[in-house]
N, C-alpha and C positions, 0 to 999 in steps of 0.2 A: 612296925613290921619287924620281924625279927629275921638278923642275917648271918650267916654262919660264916665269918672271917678273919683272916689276918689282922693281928695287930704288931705293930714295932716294937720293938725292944733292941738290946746289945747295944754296941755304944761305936762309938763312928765309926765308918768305913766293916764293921762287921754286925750287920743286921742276926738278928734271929727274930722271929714270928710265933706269937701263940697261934693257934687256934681255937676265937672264940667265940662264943651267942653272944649276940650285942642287938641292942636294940640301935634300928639302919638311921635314927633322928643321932645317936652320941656320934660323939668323935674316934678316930681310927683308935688310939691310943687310951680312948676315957675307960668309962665304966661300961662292963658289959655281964651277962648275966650269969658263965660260966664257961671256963677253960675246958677245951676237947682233944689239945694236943700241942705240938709245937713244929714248926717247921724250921730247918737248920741250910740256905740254899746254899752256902759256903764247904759242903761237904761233899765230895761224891756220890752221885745220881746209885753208885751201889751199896754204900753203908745202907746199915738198918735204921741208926739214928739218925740219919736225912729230915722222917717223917714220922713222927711218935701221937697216934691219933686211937682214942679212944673210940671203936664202933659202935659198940652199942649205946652210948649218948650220942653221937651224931644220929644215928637212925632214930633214937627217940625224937629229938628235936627237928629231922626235917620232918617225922611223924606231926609234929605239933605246929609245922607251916611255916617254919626255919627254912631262907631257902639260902643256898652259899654260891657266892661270890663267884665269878669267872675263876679266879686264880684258883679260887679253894675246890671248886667243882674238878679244875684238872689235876687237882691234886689227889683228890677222892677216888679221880678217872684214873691214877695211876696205880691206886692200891686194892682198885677195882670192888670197890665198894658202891661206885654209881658207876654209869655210863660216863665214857668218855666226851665230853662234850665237840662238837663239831668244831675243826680249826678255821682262825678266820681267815680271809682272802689277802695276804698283803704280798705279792708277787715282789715288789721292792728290798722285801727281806733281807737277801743275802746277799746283795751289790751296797757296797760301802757307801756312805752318805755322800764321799766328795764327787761318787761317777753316777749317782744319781738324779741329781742337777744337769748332767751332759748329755743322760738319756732319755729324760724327762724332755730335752730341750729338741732333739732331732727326732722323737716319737709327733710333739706339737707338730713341728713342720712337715710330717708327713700328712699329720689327720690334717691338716691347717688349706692343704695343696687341694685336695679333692673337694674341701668345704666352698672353697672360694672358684673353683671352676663352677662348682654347682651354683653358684651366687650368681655367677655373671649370665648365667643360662636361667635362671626362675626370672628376673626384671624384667625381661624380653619378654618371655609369656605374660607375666601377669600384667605389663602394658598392654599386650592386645585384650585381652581379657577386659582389662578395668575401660578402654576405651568404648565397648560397644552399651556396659553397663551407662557412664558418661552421658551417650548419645542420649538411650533411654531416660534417662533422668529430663535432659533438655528439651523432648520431644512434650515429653508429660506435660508439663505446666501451659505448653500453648495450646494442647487439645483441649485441655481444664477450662481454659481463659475462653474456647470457641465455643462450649458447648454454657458457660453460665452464658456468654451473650445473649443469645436467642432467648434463651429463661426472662433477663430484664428485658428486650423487649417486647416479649407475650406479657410482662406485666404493667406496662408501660401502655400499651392497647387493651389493656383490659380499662384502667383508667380511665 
């Protein structure tokens, strides 16, 4: 299947990205089937050379069932060549990872409060409930036991 994406290049601490056709079995970095552009993210969101993408091969190749990548899709969605892709839900976002853990932790014990009231209130019901089931079960087996009697001995007089 072929995918239309990022690959790495530049050299440490300063990435740069082609964008290319690759086939989605190679690796990030291997062989792929043709270069589309480049992406530079180390530059201001307003240079022009941010994102240098050639249109009309990306449009031939999603033509031919090339589909790209999250990253590439927002990128495409920015130079408005496709749709912008739908953002995903991560409300955690923009609270730093150390007060994450502290809100994470007082949210639990909120949902945690109402869980465990309703715990201690469903036992109650479902013991009356499970008792009257119980009874019925116990009652069964001795009506079973009365009515085969009488069966052996109408066969037992037939004899």
């Amino acid at each position: 299947m072929l995918k239309i994406r990022l690959s790495m290049g530049g050299v440490r601490k300063r990435p740069i990205y082609k964008i290319v056709v690759a086939d989605s079995r190679f690796p990030r970095d291997g062989r792929f089937v043709e270069k589309l552009g480049s992406f530079n993210p180390l530059l201001p969101k307003e240079k022009k050379e941010r994102i240098k993408v050639e249109f009309e091969r990306v449009k031939y190749w999603m033509s031919k069932g090339a589909k790209p990548t999250l990253r590439v899709s927002r990128i495409l969605g920015e130079l408005k060549l496709i749709p912008m892709p739908k953002a995903g839900n991560n409300p955690q976002k923009a609270v730093p990872k150390k007060d994450r853990k502290k809100e994470e932790s007082k949210e639990e014990t909120k949902k945690e409060a109402p869980k465990q009231e309703a715990k201690k209130e469903a036992p109650k019901q479902e013991a009356k409930k499970e008792a009257p089931k119980q009874e019925a079960k116990k009652e069964a087996p001795k009506q079973e036991a009365k009515k085969e009697a009488p069966k052996q001995e109408a066969k037992k007089e037939e004899k």
